[in-house]
C-alpha positions in Angstrom: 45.8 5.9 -66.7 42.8 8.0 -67.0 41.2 6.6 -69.7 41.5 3.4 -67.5 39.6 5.2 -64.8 37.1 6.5 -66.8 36.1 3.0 -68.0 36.0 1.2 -64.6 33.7 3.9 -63.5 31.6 3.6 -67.0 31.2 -0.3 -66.1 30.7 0.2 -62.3 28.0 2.7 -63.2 26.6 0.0 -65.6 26.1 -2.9 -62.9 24.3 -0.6 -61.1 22.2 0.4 -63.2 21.2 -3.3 -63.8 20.9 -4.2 -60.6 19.2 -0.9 -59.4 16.4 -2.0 -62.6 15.9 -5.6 -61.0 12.7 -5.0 -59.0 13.8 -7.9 -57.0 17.3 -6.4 -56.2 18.3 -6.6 -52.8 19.0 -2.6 -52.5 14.5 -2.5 -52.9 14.5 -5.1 -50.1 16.2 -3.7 -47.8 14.8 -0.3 -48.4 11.2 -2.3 -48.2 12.9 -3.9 -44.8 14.0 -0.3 -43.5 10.4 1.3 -44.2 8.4 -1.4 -42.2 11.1 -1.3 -39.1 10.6 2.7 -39.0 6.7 2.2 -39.8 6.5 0.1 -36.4 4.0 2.2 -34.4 5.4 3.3 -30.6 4.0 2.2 -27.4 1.1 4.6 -26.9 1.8 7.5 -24.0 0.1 6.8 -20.6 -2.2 9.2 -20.1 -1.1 11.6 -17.2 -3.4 11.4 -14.0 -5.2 14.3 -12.8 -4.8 14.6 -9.6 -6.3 15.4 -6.1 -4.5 19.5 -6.1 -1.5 19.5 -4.3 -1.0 15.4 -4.8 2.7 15.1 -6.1 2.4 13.3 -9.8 1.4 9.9 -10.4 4.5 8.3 -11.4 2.8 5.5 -13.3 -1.0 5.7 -14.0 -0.9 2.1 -14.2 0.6 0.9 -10.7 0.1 3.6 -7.8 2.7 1.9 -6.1 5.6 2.4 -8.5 7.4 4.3 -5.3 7.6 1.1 -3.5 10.2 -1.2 -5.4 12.8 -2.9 -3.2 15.1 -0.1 -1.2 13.5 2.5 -3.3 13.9 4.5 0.2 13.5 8.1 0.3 15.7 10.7 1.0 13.9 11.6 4.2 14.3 8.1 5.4 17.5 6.7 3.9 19.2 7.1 7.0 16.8 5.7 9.5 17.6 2.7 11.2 15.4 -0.4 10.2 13.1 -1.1 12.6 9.6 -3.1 13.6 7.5 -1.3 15.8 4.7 -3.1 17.6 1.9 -1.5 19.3 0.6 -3.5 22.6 -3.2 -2.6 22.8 -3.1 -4.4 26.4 0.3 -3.6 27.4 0.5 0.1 26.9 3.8 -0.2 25.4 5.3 -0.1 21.7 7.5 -3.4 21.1 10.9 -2.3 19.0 11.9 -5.1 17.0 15.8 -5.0 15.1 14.7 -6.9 11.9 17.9 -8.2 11.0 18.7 -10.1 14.3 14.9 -10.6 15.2 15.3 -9.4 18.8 13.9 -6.6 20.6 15.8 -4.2 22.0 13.4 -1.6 23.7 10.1 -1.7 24.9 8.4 2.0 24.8 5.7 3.3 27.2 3.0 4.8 25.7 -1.1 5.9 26.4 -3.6 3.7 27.3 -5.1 1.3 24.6 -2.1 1.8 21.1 -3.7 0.2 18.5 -1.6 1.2 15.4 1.5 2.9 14.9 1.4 5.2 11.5 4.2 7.2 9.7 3.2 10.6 8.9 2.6 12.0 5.4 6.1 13.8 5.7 7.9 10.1 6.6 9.6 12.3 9.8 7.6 10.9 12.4 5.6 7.8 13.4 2.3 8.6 15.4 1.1 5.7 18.1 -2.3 6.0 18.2 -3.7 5.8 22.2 -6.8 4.6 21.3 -8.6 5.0 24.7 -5.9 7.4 26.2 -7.1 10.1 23.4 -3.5 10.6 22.7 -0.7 10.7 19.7 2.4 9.6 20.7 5.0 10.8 18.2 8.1 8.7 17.9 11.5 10.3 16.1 12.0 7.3 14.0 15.6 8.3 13.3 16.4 8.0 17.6 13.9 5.7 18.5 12.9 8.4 21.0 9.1 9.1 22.2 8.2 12.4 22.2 5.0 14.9 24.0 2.0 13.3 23.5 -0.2 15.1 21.4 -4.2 15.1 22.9 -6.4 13.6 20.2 -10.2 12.0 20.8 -10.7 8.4 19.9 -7.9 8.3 17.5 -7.9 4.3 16.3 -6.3 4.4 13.5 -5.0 7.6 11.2 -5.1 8.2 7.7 -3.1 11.6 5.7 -4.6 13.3 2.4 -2.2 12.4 -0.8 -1.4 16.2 -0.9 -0.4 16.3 2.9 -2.8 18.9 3.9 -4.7 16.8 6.5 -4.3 14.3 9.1 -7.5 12.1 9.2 -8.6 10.7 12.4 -10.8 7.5 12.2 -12.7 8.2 15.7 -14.3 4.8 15.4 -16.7 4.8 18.7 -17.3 8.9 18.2 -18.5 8.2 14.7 -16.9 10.8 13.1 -14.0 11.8 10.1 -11.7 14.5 11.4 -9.5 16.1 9.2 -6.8 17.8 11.0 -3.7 19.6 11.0 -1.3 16.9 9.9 1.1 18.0 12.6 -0.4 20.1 15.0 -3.3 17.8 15.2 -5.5 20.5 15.6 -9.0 20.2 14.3 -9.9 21.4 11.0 -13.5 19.8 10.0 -15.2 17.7 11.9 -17.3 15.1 9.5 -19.9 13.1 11.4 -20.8 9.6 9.7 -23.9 7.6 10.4 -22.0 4.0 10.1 -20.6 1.8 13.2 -16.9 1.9 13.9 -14.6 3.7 11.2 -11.2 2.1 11.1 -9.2 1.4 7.5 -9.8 3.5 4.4 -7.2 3.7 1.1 -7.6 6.4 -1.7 -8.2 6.2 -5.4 -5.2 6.2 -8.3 -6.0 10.3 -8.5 -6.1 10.7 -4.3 -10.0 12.2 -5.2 -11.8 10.4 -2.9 -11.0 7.6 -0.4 -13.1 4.2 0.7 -13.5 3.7 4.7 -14.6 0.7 6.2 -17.1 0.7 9.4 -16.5 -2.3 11.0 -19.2 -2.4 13.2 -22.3 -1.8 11.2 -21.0 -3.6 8.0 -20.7 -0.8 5.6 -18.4 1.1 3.4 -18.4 5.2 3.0 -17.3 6.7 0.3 -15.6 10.3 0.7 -14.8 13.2 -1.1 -11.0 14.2 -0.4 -11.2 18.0 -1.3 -14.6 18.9 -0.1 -14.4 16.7 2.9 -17.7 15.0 2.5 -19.2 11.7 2.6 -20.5 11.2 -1.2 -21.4 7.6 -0.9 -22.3 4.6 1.4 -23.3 0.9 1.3 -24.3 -1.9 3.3 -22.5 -4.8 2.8 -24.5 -7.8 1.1 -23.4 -10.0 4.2 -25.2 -11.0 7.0 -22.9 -9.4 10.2 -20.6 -8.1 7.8 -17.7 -6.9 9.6 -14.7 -5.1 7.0 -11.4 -4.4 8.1 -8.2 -3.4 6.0 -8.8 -1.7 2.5 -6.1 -1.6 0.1 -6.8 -0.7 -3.8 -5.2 -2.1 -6.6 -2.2 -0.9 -8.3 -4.0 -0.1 -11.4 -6.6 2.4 -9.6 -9.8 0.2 -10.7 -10.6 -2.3 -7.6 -10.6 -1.9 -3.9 -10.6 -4.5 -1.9 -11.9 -4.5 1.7 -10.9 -7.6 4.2 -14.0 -8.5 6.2 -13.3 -10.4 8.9 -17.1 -12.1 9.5 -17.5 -12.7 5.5 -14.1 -14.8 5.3 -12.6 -13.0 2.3 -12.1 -10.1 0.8 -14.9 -7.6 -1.0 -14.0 -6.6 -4.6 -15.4 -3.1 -5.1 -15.6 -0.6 -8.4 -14.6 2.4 -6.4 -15.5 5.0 -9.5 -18.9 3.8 -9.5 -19.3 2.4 -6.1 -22.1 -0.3 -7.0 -22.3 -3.7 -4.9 -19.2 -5.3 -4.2 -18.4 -9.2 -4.7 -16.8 -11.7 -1.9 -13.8 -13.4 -2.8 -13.3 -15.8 0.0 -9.9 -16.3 1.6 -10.1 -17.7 5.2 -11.2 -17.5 8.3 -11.0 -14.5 9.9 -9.7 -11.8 6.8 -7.9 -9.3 8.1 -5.0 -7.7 6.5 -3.8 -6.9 3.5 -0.6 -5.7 2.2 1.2 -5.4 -1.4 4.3 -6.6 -2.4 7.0 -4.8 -3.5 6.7 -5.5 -7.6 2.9 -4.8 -7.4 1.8 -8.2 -8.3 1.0 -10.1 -5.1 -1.2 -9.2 -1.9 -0.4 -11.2 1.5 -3.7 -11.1 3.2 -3.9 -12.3 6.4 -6.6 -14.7 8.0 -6.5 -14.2 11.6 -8.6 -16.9 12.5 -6.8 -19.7 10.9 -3.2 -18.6 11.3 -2.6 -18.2 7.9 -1.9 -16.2 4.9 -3.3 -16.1 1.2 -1.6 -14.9 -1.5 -3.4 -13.0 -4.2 -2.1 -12.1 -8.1 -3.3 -8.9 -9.2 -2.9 -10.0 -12.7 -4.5 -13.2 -12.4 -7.4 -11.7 -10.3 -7.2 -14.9 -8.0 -5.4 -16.7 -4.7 -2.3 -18.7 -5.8 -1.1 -19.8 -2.6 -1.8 -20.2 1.2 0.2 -20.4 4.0 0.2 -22.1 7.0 2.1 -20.7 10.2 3.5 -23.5 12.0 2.1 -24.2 15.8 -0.7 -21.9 14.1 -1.3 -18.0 15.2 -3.2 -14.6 14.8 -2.1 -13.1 12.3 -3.4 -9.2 12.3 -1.5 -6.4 10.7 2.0 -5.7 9.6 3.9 -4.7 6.8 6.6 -5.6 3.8 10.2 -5.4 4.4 12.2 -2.4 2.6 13.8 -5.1 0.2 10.2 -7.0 -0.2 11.7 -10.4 1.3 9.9 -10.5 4.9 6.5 -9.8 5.8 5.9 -8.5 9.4 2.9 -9.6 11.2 1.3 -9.3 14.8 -0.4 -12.0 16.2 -2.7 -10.1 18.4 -4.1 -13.3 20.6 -0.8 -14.8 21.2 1.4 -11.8 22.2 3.8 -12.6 19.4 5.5 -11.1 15.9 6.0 -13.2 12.6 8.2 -13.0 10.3 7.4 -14.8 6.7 9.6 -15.4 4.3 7.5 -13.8 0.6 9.1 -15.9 -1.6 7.9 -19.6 0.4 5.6 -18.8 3.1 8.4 -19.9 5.5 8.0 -18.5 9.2 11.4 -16.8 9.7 11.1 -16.3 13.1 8.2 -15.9 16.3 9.3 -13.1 18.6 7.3 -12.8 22.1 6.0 -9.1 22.7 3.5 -7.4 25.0 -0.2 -8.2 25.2 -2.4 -7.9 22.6 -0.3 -6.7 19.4 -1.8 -5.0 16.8 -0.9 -2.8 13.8 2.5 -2.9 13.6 4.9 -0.7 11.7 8.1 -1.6 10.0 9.8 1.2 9.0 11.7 2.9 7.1 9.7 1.3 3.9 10.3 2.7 -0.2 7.8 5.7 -0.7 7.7 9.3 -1.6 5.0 10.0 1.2 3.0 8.0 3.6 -1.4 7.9 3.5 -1.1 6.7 6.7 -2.2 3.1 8.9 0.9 1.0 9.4 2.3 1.8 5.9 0.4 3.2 2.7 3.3 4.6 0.8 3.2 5.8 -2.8 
């Protein structure tokens, strides 16, 4: 019996020995296959963003709105109840929208002149900002409830530093940038600007700097976050240029800048800040606002009644679309689960709702007098930069 053992194991041994000598044999090949699967390189590491101090991370260097996917809701927020809240520049009043039944269900006094309503950089409270009634109206977004109003000099629209350090006041017809306390309100640095009308600004991937738009004398500033400082400005190559909404891209390298006069939307190298180009879109560009995977922008063109739809990765429009019986359409925002874009039409005292997958009006809901930058909250986002909804 062991003799018999001792020989299978001699001839075993053998065959391998003959087949480990064939330098064809399937044992080399499958080493060979083995060493070029390991000798697959990794997907190289995304280079971490250096950020404005204070700025929490950069979750992807490569789309600044990784925050925002579908229901991606906040902790802060996650309780809130899902609401569209619509500022009436001639009625005084905020218009609150339930956007699952498409009724409203209160109407909310508030200062003369509301021309957008903003979440703050903290997501616990939305500001209405009285435009001509030099007042904040803070709203508890988690009782629908109005609060004090907070006094506040030409506030049109309001902007928050990515590392929530400062509240920043467009005061459009004072000409001036005021950085203040982002919930006192109290003043911290007053920066005057020598453009027209101040009014929409978004910042850079790394929250450094930020573009504003001056609607009245057709330029753009440029302006140092930390330092507080106007480092750049441009006239717009446009005859009665007049630029509205500024959104960047999710990739940190292009801003674009709506321009109401120009019929399109400016393409601008932020970093380097040279001459922008016009991409046209429609009459009246005014809007702008990214979907929920990062790879469309709804723009709206007011003075047509409709909406273009532009593909970051293609760099062009894809689609426009029509809003039956025509419309304004003005500002607004995305849904929580990306499906319904929220828009004012601000000469027809009216709110749409567009379906983001067809262009299909959802539904037309009557409001006060001149609607304008409407608020749909609670949206996906860490923190908010401010307007109707910047979140990232």
């Amino acid at each position: 019996m062991h003799r018999h053992l001792v020989k299978s194991a001699l001839v075993a041994g053998a065959a391998l020995a003959v087949l480990s000598a064939c330098g064809t044999g399937s044992g080399e090949r499958t080493s060979e296959a083995r060493g070029t699967k390991a000798a697959v390189p990794a997907p190289p590491e995304k280079k971490p963003v250096n950020g404005l101090p204070g700025m929490p991370p950069v979750l992807d260097p490569e789309d600044v709105y990784a925050a925002d996917r579908p229901g991606k809701l906040s902790p802060v927020v996650k309780d809130f109840p899902s609401r569209v809240y619509v500022p009436n520049t001639e009625s005084d009043t905020v218009t609150v929208i339930d956007p699952k039944t498409y009724e409203v269900i209160e109407t909310i006094r508030v200062g003369r002149q509301p021309q957008h309503v903003v979440p703050s950089w903290d997501l616990k409270t939305l500001w209405v900002n009285n435009n001509r009634g030099h007042t904040l109206t803070p709203i508890d977004p988690k009782t629908g409830k109005a609060g004090k109003d907070v006094e506040v000099h030409d506030p049109y629209n309001l902007y928050f530093t990515p590392n929530g350090r400062y509240a920043v006041v467009m005061a459009s017809l004072d000409r001036e940038l005021v950085f203040r306390d982002p919930h006192t309100m109290k003043v911290k640095k007053t920066v005057p600007v020598s453009c027209y009308g101040v009014n929409h600004a978004d910042f850079s991937l790394d929250g450094r700097y930020f573009v504003v738009s001056c609607e009245f004398s057709g330029e753009l500033l440029k302006v140092d976050t930390e330092k507080m400082e106007v480092v750049g400005q441009q006239r717009l190559p446009f005859e009665g240029a007049m630029p509205q909404d500024v959104k960047v891209s999710p990739d940190g390298k292009r801003f674009y800048i709506a321009d109401m006069m120009a019929h399109g939307m400016w393409v601008l190298n932020g970093d380097t800040f040279t001459e922008p180009t016009l991409m046209p879109t429609g009459k009246g560009c005014h809007g702008l606002y990214v979907g929920r995977d990062s790879r469309e922008m709804y723009v709206t063109n007011r003075g047509e009644g409709t909406i273009s739809v532009f593909d970051f990765t293609q760099g062009k429009l894809t689609k426009k679309w029509k809003l039956p019986d025509g419309g304004s359409p003005d500002m607004g925002g995305v849904s929580a689960d990306g499906k319904v874009l929220w828009l004012s039409g601000r000469y027809d005292a009216e709110v749409y709702a567009v379906d983001t997958r067809t262009g299909i009006q959802l539904a037309r809901i009557p409001v006060g007098s001149g609607p304008h930058g409407l608020a749909v909250y609670p949206q996906p986002g860490r923190y908010s930069l401010g307007h109707t909804g910047i979140f990232r």
